[in-house]
N, C-alpha and C positions, 0 to 999 in steps of 0.2 A: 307568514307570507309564502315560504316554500313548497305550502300545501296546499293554499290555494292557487299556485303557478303550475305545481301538478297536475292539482285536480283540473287545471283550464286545459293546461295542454292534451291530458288525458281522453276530456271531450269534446277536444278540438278536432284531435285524432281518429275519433269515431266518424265525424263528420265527412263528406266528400271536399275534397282539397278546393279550397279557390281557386280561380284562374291566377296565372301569373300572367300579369303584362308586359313586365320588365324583369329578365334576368339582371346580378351583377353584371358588371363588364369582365373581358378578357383580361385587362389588365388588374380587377380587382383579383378574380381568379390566381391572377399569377402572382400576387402580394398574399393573399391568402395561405397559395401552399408554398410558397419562401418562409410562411411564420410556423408554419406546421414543421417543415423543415428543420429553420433554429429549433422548435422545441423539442422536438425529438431527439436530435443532435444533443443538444445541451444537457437531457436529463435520462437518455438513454443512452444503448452502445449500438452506433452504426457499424455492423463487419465492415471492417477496413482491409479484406483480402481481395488482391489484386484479381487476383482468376476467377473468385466466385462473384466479385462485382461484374467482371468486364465480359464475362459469361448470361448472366442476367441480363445483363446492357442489350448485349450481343442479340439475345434471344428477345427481346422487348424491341427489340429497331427491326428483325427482321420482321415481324408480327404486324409493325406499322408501315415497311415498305410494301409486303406483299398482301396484307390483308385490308389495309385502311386507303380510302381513295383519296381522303381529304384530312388532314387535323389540324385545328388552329393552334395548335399545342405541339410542344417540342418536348416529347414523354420521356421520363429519369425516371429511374428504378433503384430503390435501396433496401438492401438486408438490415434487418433490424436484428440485433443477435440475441435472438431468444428461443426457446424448445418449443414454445407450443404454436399451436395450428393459428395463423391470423393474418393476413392481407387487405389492406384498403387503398383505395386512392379520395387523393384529394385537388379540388381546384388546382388546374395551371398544368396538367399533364403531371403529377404525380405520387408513382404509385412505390407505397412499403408492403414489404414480406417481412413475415419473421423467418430465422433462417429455419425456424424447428419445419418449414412447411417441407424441406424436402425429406426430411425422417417418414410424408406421411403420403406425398407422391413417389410412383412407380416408373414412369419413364418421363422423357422430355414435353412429349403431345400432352401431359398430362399436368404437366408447367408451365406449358403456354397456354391452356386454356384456361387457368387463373388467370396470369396476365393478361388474355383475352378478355375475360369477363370485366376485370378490373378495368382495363382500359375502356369498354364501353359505356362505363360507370359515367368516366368521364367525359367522354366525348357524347353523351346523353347527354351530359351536365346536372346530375342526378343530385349529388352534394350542393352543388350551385343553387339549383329549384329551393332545397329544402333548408340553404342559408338565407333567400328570399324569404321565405315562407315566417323563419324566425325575426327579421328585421321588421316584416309587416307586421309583428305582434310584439317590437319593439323589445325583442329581447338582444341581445349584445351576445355574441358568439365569438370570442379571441381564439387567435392560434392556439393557444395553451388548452382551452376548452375544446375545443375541437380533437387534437390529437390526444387528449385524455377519454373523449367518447369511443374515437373509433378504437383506440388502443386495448379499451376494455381492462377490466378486474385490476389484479395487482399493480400492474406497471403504471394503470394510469392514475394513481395514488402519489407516484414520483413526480408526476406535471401538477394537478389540482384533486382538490379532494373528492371522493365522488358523493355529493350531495345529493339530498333527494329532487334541488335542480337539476344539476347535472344526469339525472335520472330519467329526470323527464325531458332532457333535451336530446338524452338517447332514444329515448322513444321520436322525438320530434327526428334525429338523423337516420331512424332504421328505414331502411330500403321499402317501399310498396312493393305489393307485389306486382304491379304494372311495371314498375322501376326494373325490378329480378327479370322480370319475365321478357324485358326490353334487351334487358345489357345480357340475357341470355340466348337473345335472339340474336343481337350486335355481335357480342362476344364470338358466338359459333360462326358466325359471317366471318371473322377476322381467321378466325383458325381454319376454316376448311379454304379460306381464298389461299391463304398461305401453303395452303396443302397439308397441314397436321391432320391427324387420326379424329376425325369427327366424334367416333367413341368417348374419345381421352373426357372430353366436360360432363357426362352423363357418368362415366365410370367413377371421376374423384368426388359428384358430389353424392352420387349415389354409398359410395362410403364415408362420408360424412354424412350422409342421413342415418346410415344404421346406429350411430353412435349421438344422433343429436338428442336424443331424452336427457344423454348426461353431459350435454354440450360445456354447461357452466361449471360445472363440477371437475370435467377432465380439462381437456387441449384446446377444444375448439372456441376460443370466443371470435371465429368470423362469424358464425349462428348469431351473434348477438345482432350484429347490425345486418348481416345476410340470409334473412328467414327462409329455411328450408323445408317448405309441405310436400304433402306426398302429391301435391297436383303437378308441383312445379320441377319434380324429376319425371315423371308419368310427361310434360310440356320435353324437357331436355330428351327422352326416349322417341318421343316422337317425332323430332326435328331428326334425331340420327335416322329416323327410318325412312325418312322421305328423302333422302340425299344416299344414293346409289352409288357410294365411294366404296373399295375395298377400306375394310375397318384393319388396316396395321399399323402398327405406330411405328412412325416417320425417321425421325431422331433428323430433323432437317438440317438441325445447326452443328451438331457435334458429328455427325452421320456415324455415330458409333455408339451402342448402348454401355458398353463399357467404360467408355469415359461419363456419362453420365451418373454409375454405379460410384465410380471413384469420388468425383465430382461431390456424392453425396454423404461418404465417408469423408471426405476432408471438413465439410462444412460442418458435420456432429461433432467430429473433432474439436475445433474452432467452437459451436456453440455451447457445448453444455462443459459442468463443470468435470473438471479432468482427475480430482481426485474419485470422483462416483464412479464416474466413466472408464475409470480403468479399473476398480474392482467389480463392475458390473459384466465387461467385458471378459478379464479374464476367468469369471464364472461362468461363463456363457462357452466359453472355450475350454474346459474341462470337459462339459460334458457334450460340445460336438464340435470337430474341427470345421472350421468355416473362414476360409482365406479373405475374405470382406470386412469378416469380421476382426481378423489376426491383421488386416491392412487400416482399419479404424485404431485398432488397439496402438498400432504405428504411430501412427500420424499424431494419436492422442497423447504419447509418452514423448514425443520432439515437442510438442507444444509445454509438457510440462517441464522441458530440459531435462529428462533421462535419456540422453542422446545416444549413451551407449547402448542400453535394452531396447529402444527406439529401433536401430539400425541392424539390431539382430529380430526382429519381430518382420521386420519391413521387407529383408533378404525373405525370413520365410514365405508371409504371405507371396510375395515375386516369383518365389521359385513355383508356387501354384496357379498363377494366373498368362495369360500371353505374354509373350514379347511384345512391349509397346516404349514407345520413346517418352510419354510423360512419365512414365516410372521412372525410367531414369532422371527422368527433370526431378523427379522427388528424391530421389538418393541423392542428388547435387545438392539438393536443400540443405537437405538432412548432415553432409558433408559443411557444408558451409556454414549454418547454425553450430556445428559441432566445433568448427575452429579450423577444421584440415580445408586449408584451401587449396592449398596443391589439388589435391583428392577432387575436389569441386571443380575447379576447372578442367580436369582430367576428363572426365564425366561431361561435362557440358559440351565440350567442343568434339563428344562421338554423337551428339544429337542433332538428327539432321530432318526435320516435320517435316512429313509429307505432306503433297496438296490437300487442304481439304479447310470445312468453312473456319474449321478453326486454329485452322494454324496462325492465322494473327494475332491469338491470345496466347499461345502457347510458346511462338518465336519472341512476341513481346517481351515475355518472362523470362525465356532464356535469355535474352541480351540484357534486363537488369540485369539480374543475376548472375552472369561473365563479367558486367559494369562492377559492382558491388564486392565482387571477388577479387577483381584486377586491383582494384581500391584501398581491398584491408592487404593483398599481397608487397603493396607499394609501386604496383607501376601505375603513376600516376599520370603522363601522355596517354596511355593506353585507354585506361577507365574515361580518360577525360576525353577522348574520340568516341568514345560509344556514348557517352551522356548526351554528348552533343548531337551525334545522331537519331539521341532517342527522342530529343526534345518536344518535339513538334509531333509526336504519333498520337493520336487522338483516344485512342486508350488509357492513356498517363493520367487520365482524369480519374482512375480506378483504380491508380495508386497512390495511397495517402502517403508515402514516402520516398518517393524518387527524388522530389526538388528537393528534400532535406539532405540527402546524400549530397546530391549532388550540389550544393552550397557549401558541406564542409570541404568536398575534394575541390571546390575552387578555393577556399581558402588556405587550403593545405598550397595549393599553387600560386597563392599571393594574386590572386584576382580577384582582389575582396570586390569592385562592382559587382562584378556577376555574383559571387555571395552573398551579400545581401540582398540582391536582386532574385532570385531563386529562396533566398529563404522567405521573401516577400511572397515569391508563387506560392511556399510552401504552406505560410499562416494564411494565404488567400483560402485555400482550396481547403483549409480546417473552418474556416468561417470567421477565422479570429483577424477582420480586418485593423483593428487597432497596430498590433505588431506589426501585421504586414505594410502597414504604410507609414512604419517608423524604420523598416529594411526598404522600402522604394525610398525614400526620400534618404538615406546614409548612401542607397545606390548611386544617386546621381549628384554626390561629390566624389566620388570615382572614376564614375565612366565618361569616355569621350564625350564630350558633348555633340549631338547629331547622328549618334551612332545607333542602329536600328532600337539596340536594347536600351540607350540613355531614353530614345523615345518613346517607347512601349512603360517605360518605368515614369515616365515626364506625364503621361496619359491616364495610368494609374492614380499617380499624386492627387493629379486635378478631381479625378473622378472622386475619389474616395473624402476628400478636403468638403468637393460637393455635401458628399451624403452626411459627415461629420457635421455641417452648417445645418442640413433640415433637421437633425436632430436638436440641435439644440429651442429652446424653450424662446 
């Protein structure tokens, strides 16, 4: 049976596509990539780093205010923690990276025209067409099946198996090249209105072309579903050429190439594994000094808990690079994972961000983390004044850890409402509604009754009790 669903899709595929009459709807769209979402979630690692989410976020909203006139979509961005090269989006505005993509991009212009691309995927409706295309031939396409195609090779072995269906339903979701040629059109629209380096989308895919013969073999499975011919860089070359922009890159969002550098040593850090990674690097540092590299080497030995070699690696790389205030945001860390919190708040309160786009990611973080300090020091009014002024900043969505803190320091203060209250935002925002609506509902035999948070928790209840009922049978 397998082989004949092959062989149908395979000569279906030859074929010129039927008209579609009917897309899904927006709202199927948006059920679609919530199931892509859980599956990911559930049987992969979402980066749960605050700064390299809210960074991506950062860079993905400015892309849609300044380059998109319209979207019916409200676009999320998530790192998938993994080394090799692969990005897709899917129905409902959303779009995954693996985090190994910035090991293989060079500057910011050069990240946003992924996102770029990817984003017109969607706002094409590109996945959408081709989830049509499968119902009208009555095959069954689930979230699991789906984020196992785009995922490609090893990992999507962890979701479903890759059968010689599933094979052929990759063939059925790979991109036309009308589709490439579309969202490359789209894509560059979005990044030159925004003002990014027009260059930047011709320059990374033009280096993933030299490398796509051994596309499956090495890094790159976005080649799997993103077919890249020599026409359709020869197409990207010549859209650069008709747009009379000086070609430099931008850096719009961080307006510093250098945090962008760091940016991308903390995420290697974070993605690969840490015992490779530190004999790889410090071979790599024998035979040439390289402060980037001596600042990865850092970042990678505080994640492994060698805090002490960690903070003599990290002094050195510092002592070779600028003066800049996220280093020290990093020494704070590095202070405060290590136990000295004195030392940590020391450090934090000489940091004073200058204006620029990102300091709201960067002040963000310092007030967790003066939060989180004041916390484990025992001043607990203290900690418990910044939580509460941090509550409501709309960045907080791109940390998977704040309302867990900040649930214990309310119980440490005997306001178990708000505790279990906050530890309900906390299993919210992990996906794990069951818990969280067994801490809303212990919230509200606690809290005032009528009181903003008794009613935000009372809202919850119903909501979620809702969704609880559809599921059942």
């Amino acid at each position: 049976m397998q082989l004949i669903l092959v062989f149908f899709l395979t000569f279906y595929l030859i074929l010129p596509a039927p008209p579609l009459f009917a897309l899904i709807t927006l709202q199927e769209e948006e059920k679609i990539g919530r199931e892509v979402l859980q599956e990911v979630s559930r049987n992969l690692e979402i980066l749960r780093d605050f700064e390299a989410s809210a960074y991506v976020n950062q860079l993905g909203n400015l892309l849609v205010k300044k380059g998109v006139s319209f979207s019916p979509f409200q676009f999320r961005f998530f790192l998938i923690k993994d080394k090799t090269f692969n990005a897709f989006s899917v129905p409902g505005g959303y779009i995954f990276l693996n985090s190994g993509i910035f090991q293989y991009v060079e500057s910011e212009d050069e990240l946003a025209s992924i996102l770029a691309h990817e984003m017109a995927h969607n706002l094409a409706r590109h996945v959408a067409k081709r989830i049509e295309t499968a119902k009208k031939m009555q095959i069954a396409l689930t979230g699991a099946t789906l984020a196992a195609i785009l995922l490609g090779g090893g990992q999507a072995g962890q979701i479903v198996g890759i059968t010689g269906t599933a094979l052929a339903h990759t063939k059925l979701l790979a991109y036309s090249r009308e589709d490439e040629e579309e969202a490359d059109r789209l894509g560059f629209e979005i990044l030159t209105k925004t003002g990014f380096n027009p260059q930047a989308m011709s320059r990374i895919f033009e280096r993933l072309s030299r490398e796509s013969s051994f596309a499956l073999e090495l890094n790159y499975r976005y080649l799997l579903t993103h077919p890249l011919p020599q026409e359709r860089l020869n197409y990207l070359l010549n859209l650069v050429e008709r747009y009379k922009i000086p070609h430099q890159d931008q850096y719009l969002l961080s307006n510093d190439p250098l945090y962008f550098k760091r940016l991308k040593a903390k995420i290697r850090a974070l993605s690969e594994d840490s015992s490779d990674l530190i004999l790889t690097l410090k071979t790599q540092l024998r035979e040439k000094e390289n402060p980037w590299l001596r600042y990865t080497l850092a970042m990678t030995l505080m994640q492994a808990r060698f805090f002490k070699e960690a903070e003599v690696e990290l002094k050195r790389a510092l002592s070779m690079l600028p003066s800049k205030d996220y280093f020290i945001l990093d020494l704070a860390e590095l202070q405060f994972n290590k136990g000295n919190y004195e030392e940590a708040q020391r450090l934090i309160n000489t940091i004073n961000f200058e204006t620029s786009p990102l300091r709201e990611i960067l002040e963000t973080k310092r007030k967790i983390l003066l939060a989180r300090t004041l916390l484990e020091r025992g001043n607990l009014r203290e900690s418990y004044i910044l939580f509460k002024n941090l509550e409501d900043e709309k960045l907080l969505s791109q940390d998977p850890n704040f309302f867990y803190f900040y649930a214990l320091l309310c119980a440490k203060l005997d306001l178990l409402g708000e505790s279990h209250f906050y530890f309900g935002r906390h299993y919210e925002n992990r996906g794990d509604l069951k818990t969280a609506l067994f801490h809303y509902k212990k919230a509200l035999s606690f809290l005032e009754k009528n009181s903003k948070i008794y009613l935000e928790a009372e809202n919850k209840v119903r909501l979620f009790d809702r969704k609880e009922e559809k599921r059942k049978p």
